[in-house]
PyMOL CGO cylinders between C-alpha atoms (Angstrom):
from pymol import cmd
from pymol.cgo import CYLINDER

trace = [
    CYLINDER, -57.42, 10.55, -45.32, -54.41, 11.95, -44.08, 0.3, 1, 1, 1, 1, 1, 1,
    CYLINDER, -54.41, 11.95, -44.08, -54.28, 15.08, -41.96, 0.3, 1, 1, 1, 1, 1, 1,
    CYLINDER, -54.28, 15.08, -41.96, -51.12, 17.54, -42.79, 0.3, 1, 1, 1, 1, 1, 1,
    CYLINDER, -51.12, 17.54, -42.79, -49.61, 19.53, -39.84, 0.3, 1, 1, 1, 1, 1, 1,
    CYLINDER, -49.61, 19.53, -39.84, -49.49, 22.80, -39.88, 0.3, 1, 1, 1, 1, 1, 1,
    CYLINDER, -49.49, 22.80, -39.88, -46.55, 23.67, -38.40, 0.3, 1, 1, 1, 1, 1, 1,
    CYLINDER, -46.55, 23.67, -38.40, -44.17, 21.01, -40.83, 0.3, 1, 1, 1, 1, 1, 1,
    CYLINDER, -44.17, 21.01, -40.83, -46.92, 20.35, -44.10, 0.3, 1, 1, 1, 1, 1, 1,
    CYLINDER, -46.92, 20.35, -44.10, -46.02, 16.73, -42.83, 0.3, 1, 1, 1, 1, 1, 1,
    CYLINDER, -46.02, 16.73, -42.83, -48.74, 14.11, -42.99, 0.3, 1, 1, 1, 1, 1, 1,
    CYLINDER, -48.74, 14.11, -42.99, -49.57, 12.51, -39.95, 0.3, 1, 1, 1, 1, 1, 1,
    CYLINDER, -49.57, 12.51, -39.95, -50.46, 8.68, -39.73, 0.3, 1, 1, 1, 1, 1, 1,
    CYLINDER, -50.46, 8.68, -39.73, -54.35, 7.32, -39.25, 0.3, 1, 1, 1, 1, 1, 1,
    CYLINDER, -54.35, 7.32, -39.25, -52.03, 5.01, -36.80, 0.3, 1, 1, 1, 1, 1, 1,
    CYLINDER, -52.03, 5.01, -36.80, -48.49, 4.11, -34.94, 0.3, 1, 1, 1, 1, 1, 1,
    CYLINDER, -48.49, 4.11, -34.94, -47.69, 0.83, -33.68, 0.3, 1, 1, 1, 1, 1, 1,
    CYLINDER, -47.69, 0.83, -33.68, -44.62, 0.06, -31.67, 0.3, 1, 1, 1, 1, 1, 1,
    CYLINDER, -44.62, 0.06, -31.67, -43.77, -3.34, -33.48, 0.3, 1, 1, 1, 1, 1, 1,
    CYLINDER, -43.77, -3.34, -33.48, -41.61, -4.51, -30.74, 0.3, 1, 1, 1, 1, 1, 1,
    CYLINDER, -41.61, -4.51, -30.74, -44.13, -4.34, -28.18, 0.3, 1, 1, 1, 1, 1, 1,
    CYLINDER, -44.13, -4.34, -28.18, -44.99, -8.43, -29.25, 0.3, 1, 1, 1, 1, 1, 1,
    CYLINDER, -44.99, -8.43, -29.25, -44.33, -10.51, -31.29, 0.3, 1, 1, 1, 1, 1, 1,
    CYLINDER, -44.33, -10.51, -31.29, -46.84, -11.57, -33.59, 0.3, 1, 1, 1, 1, 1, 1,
    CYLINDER, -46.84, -11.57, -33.59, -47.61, -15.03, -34.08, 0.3, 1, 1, 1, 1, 1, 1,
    CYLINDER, -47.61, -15.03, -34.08, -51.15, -15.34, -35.73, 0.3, 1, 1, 1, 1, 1, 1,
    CYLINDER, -51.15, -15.34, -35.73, -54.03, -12.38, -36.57, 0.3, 1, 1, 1, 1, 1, 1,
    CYLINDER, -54.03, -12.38, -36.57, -57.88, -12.73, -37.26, 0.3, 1, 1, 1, 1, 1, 1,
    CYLINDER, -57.88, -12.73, -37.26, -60.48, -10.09, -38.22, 0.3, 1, 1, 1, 1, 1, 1,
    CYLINDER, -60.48, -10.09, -38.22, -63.58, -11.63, -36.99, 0.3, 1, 1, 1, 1, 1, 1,
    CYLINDER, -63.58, -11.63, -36.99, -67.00, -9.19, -36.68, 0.3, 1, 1, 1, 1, 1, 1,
    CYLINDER, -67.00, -9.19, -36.68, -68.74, -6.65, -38.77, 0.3, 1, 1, 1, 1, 1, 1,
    CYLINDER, -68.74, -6.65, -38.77, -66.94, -6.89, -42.50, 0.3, 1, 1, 1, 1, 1, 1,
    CYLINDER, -66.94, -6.89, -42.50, -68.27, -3.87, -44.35, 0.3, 1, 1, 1, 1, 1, 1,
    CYLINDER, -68.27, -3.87, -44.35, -71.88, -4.00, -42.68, 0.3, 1, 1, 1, 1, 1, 1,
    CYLINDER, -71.88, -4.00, -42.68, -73.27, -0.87, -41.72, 0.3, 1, 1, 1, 1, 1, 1,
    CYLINDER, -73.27, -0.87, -41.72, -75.19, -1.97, -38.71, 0.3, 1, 1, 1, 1, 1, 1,
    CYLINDER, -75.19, -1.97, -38.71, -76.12, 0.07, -35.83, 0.3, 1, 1, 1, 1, 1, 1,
    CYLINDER, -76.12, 0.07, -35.83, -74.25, -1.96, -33.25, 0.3, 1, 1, 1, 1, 1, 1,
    CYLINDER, -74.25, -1.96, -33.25, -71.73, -4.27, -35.12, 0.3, 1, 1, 1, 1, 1, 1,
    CYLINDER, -71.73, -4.27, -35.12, -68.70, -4.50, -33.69, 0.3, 1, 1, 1, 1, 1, 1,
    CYLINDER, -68.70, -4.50, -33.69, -65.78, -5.71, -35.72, 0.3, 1, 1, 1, 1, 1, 1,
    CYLINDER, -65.78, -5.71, -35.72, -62.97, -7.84, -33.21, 0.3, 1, 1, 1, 1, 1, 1,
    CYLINDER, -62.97, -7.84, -33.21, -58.98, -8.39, -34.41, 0.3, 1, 1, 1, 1, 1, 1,
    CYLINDER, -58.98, -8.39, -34.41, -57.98, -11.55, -32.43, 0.3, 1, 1, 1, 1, 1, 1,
    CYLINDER, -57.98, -11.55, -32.43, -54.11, -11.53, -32.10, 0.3, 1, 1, 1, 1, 1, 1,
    CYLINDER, -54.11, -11.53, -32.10, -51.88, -14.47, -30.80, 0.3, 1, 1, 1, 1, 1, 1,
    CYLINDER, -51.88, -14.47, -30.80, -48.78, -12.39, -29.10, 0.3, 1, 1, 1, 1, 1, 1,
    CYLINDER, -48.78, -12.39, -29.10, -45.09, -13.03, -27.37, 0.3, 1, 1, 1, 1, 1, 1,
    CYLINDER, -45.09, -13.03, -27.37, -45.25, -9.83, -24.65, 0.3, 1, 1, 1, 1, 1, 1,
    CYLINDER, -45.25, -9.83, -24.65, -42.37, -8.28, -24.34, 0.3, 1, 1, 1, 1, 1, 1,
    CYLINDER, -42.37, -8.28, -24.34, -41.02, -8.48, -21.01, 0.3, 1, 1, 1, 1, 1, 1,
    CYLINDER, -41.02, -8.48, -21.01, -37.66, -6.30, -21.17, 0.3, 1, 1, 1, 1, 1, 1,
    CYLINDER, -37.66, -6.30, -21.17, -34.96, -4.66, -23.43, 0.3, 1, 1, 1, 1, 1, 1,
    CYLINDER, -34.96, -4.66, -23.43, -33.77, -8.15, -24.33, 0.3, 1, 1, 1, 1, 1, 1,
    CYLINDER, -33.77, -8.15, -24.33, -36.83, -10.54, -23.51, 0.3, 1, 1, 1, 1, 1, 1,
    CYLINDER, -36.83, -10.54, -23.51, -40.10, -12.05, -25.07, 0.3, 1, 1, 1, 1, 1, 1,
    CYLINDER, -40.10, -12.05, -25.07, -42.60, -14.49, -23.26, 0.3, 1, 1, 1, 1, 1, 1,
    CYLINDER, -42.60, -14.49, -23.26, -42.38, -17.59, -24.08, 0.3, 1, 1, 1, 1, 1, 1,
    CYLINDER, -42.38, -17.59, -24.08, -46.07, -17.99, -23.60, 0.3, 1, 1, 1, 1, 1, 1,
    CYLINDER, -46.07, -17.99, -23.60, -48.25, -16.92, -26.06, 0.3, 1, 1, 1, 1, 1, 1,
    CYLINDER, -48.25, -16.92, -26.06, -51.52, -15.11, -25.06, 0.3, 1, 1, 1, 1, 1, 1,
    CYLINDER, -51.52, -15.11, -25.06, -54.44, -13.92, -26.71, 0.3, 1, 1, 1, 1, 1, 1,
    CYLINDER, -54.44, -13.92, -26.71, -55.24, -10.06, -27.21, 0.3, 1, 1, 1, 1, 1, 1,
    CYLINDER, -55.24, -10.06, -27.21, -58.84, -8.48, -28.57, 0.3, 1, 1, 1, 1, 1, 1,
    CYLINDER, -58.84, -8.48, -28.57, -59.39, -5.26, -30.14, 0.3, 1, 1, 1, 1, 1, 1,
    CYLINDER, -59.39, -5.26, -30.14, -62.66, -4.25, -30.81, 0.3, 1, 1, 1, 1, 1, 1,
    CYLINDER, -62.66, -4.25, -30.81, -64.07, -1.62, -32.72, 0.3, 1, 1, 1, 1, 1, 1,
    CYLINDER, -64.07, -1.62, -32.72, -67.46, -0.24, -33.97, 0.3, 1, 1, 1, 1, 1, 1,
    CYLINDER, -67.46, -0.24, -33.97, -65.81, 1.45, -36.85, 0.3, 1, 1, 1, 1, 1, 1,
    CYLINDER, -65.81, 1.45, -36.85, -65.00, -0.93, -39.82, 0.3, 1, 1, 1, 1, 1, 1,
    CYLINDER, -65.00, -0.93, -39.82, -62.77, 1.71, -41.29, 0.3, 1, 1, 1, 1, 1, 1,
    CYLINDER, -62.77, 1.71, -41.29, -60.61, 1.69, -37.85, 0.3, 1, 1, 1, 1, 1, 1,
    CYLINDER, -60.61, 1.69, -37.85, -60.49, -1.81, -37.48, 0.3, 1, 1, 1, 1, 1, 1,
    CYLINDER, -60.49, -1.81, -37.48, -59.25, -2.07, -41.46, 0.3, 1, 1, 1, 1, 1, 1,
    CYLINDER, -59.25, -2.07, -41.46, -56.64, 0.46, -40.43, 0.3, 1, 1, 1, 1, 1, 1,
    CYLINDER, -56.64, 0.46, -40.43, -55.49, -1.71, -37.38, 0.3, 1, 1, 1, 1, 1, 1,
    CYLINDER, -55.49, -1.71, -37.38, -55.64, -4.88, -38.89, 0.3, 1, 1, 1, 1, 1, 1,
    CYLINDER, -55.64, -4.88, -38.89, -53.50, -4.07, -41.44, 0.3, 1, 1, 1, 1, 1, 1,
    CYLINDER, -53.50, -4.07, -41.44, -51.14, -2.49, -39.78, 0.3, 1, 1, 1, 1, 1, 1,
    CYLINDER, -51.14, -2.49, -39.78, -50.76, -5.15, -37.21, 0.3, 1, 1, 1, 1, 1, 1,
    CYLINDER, -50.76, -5.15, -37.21, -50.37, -7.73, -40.27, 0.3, 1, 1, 1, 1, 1, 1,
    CYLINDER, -50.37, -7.73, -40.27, -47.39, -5.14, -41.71, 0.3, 1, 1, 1, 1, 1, 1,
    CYLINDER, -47.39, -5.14, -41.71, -45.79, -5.61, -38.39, 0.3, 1, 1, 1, 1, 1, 1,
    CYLINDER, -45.79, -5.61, -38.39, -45.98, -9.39, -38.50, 0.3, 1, 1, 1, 1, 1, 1,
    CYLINDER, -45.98, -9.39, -38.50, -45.22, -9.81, -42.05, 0.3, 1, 1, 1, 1, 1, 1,
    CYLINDER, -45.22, -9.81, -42.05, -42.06, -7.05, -40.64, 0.3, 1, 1, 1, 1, 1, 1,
    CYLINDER, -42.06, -7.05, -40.64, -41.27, -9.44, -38.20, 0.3, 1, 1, 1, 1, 1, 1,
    CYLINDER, -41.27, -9.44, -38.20, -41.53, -12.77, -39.85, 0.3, 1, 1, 1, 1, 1, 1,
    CYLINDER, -41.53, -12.77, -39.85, -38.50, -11.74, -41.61, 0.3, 1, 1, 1, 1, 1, 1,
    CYLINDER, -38.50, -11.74, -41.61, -36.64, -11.96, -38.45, 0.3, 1, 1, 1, 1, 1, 1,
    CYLINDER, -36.64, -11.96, -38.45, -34.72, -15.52, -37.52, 0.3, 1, 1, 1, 1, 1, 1,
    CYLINDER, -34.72, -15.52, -37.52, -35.78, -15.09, -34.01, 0.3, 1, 1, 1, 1, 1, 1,
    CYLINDER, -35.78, -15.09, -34.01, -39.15, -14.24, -35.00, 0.3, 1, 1, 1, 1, 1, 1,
    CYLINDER, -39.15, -14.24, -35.00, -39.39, -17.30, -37.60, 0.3, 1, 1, 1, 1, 1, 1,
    CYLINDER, -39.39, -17.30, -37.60, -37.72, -19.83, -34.72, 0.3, 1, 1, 1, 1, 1, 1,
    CYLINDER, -37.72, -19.83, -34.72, -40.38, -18.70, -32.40, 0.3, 1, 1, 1, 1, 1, 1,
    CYLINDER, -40.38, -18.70, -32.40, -43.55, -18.98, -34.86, 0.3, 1, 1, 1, 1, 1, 1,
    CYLINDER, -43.55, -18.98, -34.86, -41.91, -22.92, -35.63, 0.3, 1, 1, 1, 1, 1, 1,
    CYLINDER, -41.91, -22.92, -35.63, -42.13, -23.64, -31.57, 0.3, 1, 1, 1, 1, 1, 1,
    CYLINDER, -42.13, -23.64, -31.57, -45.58, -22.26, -31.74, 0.3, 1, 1, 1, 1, 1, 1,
    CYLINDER, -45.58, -22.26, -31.74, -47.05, -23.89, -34.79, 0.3, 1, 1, 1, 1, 1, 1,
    CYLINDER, -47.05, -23.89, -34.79, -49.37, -25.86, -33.07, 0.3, 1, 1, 1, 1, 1, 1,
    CYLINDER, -49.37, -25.86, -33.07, -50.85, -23.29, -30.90, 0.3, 1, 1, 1, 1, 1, 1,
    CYLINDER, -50.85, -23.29, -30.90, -51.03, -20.85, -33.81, 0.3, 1, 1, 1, 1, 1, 1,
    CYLINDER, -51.03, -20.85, -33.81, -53.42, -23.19, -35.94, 0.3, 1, 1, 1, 1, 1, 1,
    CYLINDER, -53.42, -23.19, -35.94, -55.69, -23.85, -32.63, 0.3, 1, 1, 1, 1, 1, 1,
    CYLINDER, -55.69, -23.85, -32.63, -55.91, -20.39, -32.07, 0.3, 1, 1, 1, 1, 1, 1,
    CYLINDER, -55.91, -20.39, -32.07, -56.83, -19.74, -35.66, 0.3, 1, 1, 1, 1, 1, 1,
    CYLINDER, -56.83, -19.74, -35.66, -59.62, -22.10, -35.53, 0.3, 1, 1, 1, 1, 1, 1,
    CYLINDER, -59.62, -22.10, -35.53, -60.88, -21.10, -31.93, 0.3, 1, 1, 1, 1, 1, 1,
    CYLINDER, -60.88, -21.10, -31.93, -61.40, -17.36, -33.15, 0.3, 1, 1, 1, 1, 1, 1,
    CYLINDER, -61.40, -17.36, -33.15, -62.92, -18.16, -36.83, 0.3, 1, 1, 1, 1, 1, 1,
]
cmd.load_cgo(trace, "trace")
């Protein structure tokens, strides 16, 4: 649900994401999908490219968590990470970078699943 301030009548986003922050080569929802269990926790496992400066990226990709015990949050986040790497895979750096790291994506896909 979106929340409207008061002071504009402008809505206000569930969630922001700085989509330069990494590049993102591979996400996986793993955890609670949609069960309503006391202590589920539902995990997004992301593959990343830190960025390092104004100009810079990694060149080693490393694994990130975030784990929530609210499906509703982690739907929120998961899909908005995914809109910044679909967002980014248009990019020829971006799309140059995911072709180095082919490999690695697919392990890490099958490591987290």
């Amino acid at each position: 649900m979106t929340q409207t301030n008061k002071n504009t009548n402008m809505p206000t986003p569930d969630m922001t994401l700085n989509m330069m922050d990494y590049i993102y080569l591979a996400i996986v929802w793993a955890g609670a999908h949609g069960k309503p269990a006391p202590m589920a926790l539902t995990q997004i496992y992301m593959l990343v490219c830190r960025r390092m400066n104004e100009t810079q990226f990694a060149l080693n990709p490393e694994p990130r968590v975030a784990t929530f015990t609210s499906v509703r949050d982690a739907e929120i986040y998961y899909k908005t990470v995914l809109a910044a790497q679909q967002y980014q895979q248009k990019l020829r750096g971006t799309k140059m970078v995911m072709e180095i790291f082919e490999d690695e994506i697919e392990q890490f896909k099958q490591q987290v699943r």
